[in-house]
C-alpha positions as CSV (number, residue, x, y, z in Angstrom):
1,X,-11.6,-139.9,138.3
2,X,-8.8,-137.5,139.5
3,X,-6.2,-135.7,137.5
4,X,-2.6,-137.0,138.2
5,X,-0.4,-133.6,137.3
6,X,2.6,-133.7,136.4
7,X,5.8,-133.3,139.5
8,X,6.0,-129.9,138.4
9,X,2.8,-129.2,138.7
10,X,2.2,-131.3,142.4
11,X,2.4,-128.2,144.7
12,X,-0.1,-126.0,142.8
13,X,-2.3,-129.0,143.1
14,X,-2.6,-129.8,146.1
15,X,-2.9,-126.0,147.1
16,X,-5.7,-126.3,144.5
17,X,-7.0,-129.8,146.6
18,X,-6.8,-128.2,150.3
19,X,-9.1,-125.3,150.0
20,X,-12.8,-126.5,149.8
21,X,-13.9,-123.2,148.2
22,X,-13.1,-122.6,144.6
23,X,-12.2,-119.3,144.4
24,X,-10.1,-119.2,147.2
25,X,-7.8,-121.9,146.2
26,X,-7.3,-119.9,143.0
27,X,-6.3,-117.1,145.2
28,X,-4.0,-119.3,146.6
29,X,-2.8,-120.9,144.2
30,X,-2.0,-117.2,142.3
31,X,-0.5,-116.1,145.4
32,X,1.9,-118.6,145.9
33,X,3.1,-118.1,142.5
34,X,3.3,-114.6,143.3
35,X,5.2,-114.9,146.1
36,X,7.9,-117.3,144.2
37,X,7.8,-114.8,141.3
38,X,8.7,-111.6,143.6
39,X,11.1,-113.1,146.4
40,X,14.2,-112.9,144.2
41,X,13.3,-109.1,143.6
42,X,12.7,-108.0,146.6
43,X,16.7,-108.7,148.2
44,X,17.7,-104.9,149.6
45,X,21.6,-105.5,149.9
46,X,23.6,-104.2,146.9
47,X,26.7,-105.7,147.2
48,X,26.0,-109.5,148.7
49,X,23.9,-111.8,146.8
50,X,20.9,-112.7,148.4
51,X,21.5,-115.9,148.6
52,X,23.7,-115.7,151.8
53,X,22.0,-113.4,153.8
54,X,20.2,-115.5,156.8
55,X,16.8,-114.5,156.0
56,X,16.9,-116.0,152.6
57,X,18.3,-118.7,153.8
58,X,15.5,-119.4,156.7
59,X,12.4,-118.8,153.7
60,X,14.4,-121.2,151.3
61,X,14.1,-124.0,153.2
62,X,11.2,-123.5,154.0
63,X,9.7,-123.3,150.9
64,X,11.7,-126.9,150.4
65,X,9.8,-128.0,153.7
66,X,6.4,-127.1,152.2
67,X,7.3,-128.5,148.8
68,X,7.8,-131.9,150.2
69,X,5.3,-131.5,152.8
70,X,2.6,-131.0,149.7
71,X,3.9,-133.8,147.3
C-alpha cells in the first residue's frame, strides 16, 4: 500500500520516490527545500525587485517545469 500525499506535498514525494537509496533522497529532498528557502535571499540588486531580473526569471520557470514534471 502507498501513501497518496497531499498536492502540496507531491514534489517532496516523488523526490523521495526517485532515489533508490534512503539517505540520499533525504538529502535531496532537504536540499531542495533548501534551495526554495534561500533563493529569495540571495537577489544582489538593491534597487530592482528580483523578480524582474532575467535570471530569476529563467530559475522560476523552471522550477514550474520541474513541479509539473514531478506531479
Amino acid at each position: 500500500v502507498h501513501i497518496q500525499p497531499e498536492w502540496y506535498f507531491l514534489f517532496a514525494y516523488a523526490i523521495l520516490r526517485c532515489i533508490p537509496n534512503k539517505l540520499g533522497g533525504v538529502i535531496a529532498l532537504v536540499s531542495s527545500i533548501l534551495i526554495l528557502y534561500f533563493l529569495p535571499l540571495s537577489s544582489s540588486a538593491k534597487n530592482i525587485p528580483s523578480s524582474f531580473t532575467p535570471l530569476y526569471q529563467v530559475i522560476y520557470w523552471v522550477l514550474v517545469a520541474v513541479f509539473m514534471i514531478l506531479t
